[in-house]
N, C-alpha and C positions, 0 to 999 in steps of 0.2 A: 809277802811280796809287794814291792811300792809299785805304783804306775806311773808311768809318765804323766797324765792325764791328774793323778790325785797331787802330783808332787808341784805340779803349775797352778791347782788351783789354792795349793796349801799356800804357795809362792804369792800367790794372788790376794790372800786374806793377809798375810804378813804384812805386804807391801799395806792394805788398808788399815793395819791394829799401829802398826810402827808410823801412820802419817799420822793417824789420830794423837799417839803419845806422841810425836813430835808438836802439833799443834797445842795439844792442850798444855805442853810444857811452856808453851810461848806466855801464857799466863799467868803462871806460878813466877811472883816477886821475889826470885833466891837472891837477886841483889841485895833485896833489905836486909837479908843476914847475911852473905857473902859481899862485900861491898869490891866485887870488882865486876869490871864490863864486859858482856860476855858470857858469863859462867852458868852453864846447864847442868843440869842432874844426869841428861844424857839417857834419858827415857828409853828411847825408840833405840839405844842400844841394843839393848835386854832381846829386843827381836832379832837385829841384825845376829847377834850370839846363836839364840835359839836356831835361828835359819843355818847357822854354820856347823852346829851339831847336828842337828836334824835330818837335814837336805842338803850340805857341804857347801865346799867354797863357790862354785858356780850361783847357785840358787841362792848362798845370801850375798852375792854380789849383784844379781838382778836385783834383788828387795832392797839392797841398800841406795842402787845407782835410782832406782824407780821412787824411793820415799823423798829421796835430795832434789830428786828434778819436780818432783808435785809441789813439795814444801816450799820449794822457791815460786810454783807457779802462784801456789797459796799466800802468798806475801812475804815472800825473801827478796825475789829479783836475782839477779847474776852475782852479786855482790854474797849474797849467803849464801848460793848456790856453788860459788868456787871456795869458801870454806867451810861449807857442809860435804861436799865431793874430796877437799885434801884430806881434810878431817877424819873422813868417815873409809876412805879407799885407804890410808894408811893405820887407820888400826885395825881394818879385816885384815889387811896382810900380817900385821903382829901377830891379833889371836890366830890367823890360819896356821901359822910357826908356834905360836907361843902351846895351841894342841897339840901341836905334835909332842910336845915335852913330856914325860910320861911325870915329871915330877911338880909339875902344875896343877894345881885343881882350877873350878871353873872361876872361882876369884883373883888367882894369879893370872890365869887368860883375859878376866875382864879389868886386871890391873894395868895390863899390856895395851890393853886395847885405849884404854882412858887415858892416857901417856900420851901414845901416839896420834891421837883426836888429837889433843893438845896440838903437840907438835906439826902435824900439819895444819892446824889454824896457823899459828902462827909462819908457816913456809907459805901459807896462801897469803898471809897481810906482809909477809916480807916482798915478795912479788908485784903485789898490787900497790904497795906503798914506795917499791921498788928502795926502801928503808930497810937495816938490818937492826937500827933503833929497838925495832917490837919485840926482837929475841929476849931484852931486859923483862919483860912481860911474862917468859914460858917460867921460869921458877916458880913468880906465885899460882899460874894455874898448874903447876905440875903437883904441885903440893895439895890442892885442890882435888884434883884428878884422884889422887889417894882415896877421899871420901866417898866421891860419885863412883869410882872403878867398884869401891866395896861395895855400896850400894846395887850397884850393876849387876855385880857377882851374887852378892845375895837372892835378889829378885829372878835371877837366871836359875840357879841354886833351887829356890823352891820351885822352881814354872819343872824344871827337869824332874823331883822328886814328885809333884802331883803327878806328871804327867806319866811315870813308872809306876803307879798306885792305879793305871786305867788300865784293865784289860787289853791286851793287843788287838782282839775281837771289834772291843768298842769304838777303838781310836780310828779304825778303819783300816787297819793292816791287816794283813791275811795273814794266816801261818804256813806256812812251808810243810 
């Protein structure tokens, strides 16, 4: 049996493990092998995921809206903050549909989700540029998104199987 109490503070930690992967992503040079501008691995994904399996659509909807608004406070600004928020609020709705699919596993859900990042990056720089120019842009990072989505899904992949290998006891859930 969950509690409301354990499920806020889980919601809590999330939000601090998913700023961290966002920040420390900020460092990693994927430029130098990806030579386009822009291109994240998409780290702090893997949490937003885990919180949607987990704790459902509400709870990784707070964890996402809370990591986008810190990260900007952390050196984004408004400017990364509206395509960390388009980005990020349209691939939770993907994967929240793309779960439902019973013929999906959690790579096809983090493939959906890595698509839709994309594409609302770019409906955000369409807006702010008030350009539809930047759409020429979403092929190569959708192609891109391929990579990172695997990678996502993988990383989701094994965070789910260790975390099935913990006792229910130990995780802090109770048994019924």
């Amino acid at each position: 049996m969950r509690t409301k109490t354990r499920d806020i503070t889980l919601c809590a930690m999330l939000v601090a493990l998913s700023l961290a992967l966002s920040l420390a992503e900020r460092m990693i040079p994927l430029e130098a092998v990806i030579p386009l501008p822009g291109v994240k691995l998409g780290l702090a994904n893997i949490v937003t995921m885990f919180a949607l399996y987990e704790l459902g659509g509400r709870y990784a909807l707070a964890v996402l809206v809370c990591r986008c608004a810190l990260a900007s406070l952390f050196g984004g600004g408004f400017t990364a903050l509206a395509f960390s928020l388009a980005g990020g609020l349209l691939a939770l709705a993907a994967m929240a549909l793309a779960k439902r699919a019973p013929f999906l596993s959690v790579y096809g859900v983090s493939l959906c989700g890595a698509a839709c990042h994309n594409a609302g990056q770019i409906l955000a720089a369409m807006a702010l540029l008030r350009s539809v120019t930047v759409a020429a842009y979403l092929p190569f990072l959708l192609l891109v998104s391929v990579g990172t989505g695997l990678l996502t899904g993988f990383a989701a992949s094994c965070t789910f199987r260790a975390l099935a290998a913990v006792p229910r006891r130990e995780r802090g859930d109770r048994e019924c």
